[in-house]
C-alpha positions in Angstrom: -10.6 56.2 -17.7 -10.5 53.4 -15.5 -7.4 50.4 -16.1 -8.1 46.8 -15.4 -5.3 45.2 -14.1 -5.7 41.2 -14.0 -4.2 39.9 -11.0 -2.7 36.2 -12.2 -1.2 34.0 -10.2 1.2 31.3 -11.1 0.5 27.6 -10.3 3.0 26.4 -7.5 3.8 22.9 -6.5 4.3 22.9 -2.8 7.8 21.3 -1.6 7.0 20.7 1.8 4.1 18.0 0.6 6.2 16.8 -1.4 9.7 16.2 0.9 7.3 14.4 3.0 6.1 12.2 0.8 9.6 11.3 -0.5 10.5 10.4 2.7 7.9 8.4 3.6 8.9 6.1 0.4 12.6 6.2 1.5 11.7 4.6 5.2 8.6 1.9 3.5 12.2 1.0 0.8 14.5 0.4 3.8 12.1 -1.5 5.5 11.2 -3.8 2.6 14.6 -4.2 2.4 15.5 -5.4 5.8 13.0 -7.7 5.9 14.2 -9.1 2.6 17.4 -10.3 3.9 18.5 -14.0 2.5 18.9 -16.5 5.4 20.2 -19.5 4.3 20.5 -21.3 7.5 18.0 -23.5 9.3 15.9 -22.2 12.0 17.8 -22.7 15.2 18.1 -21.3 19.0 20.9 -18.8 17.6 23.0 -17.3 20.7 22.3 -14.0 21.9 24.4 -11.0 21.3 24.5 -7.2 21.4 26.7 -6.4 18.9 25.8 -9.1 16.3 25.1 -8.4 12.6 25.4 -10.4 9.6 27.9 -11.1 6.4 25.9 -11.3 3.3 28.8 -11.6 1.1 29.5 -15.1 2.5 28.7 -17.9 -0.1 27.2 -21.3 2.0 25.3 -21.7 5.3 26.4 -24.6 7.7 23.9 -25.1 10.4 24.3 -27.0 13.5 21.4 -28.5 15.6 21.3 -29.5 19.3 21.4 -32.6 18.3 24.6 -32.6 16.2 22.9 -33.3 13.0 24.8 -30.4 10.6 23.3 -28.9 7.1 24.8 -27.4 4.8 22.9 -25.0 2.9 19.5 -26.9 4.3 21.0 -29.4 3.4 21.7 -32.6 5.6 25.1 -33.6 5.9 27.1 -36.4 7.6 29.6 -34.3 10.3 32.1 -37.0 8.9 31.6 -35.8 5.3 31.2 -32.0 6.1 35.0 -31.2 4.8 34.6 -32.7 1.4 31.0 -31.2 1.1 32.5 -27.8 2.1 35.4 -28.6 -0.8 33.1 -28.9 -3.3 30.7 -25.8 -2.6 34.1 -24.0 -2.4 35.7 -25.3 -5.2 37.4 -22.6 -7.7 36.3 -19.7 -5.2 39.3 -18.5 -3.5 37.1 -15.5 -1.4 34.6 -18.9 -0.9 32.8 -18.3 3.1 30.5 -20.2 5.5 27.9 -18.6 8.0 27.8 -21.1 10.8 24.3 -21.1 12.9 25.3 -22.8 16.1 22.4 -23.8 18.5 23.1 -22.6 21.6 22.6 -25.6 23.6 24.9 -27.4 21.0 28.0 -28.4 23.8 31.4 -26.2 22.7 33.6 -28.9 21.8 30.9 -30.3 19.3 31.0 -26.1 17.9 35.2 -26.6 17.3 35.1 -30.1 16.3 32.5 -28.2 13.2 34.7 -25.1 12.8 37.9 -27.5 12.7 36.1 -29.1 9.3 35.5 -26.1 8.1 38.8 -24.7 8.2 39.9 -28.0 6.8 37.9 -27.6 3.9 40.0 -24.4 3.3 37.7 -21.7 4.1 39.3 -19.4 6.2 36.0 -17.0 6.2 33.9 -17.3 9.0 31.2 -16.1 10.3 28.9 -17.0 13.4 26.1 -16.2 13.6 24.0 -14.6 17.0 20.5 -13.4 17.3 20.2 -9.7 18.6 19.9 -8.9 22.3 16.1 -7.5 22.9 16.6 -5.5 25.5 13.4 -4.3 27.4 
């Protein structure tokens, strides 16, 4: 007498697939992400530099144009009444911030004479900010 013997084979669910996939999501999330980044500044000709990178933790913008003419937080804002702007924003935050976008064709005294009122306002946490160098 003849036996049958059934030959069964188990469903699998194939890891490499799968890794693959996982992966995939993992680079589409970090992308999303990066491009998600808050900029509070205005749009200005930001300096160039190789090792720039940005301070999210910071809690207001200041932006200075070409032309002198400062924002804070998009803002627009007398340079003469930037300190007791800043004091507000800041006030009751002792870990209180400011990026500062600097055009780059803004002259360097007119730069100090922005980060002197900032310092006045009692923010001692600074940040300026540079575009990335492309390099070809």
């Amino acid at each position: 007498m003849k036996v049958k013997i059934e030959d069964r084979r188990r469903a699998r669910i194939e890891m490499l697939p799968l890794i693959d996939i996982v992966f995939l999501l993992l680079v589409f999330f970090i992308y999303a992400m990066m491009s998600m980044a808050v900029h509070r500044g205005m749009t200005v000709a930001l300096p160039e530099s190789s090792t720039a990178r940005n301070d999210k933790s910071l809690v207001m913008s200041v932006t200075v144009r070409a032309n002198g003419s400062v924002y804070v937080d998009k803002a627009p804002v007398s340079p003469e009444s930037l300190t007791a702007v800043l004091k507000e924003k800041a006030a009751g935050d002792e870990q209180a911030g400011a990026m500062l976008f600097a055009d780059r064709e803004l002259p360097y005294q007119a730069l100090f004479r922005v980060l002197d009122q900032i310092r006045m306002a009692g923010i001692t946490r600074i940040s300026l900010q540079a575009r990335a160098e492309h390099h070809p």
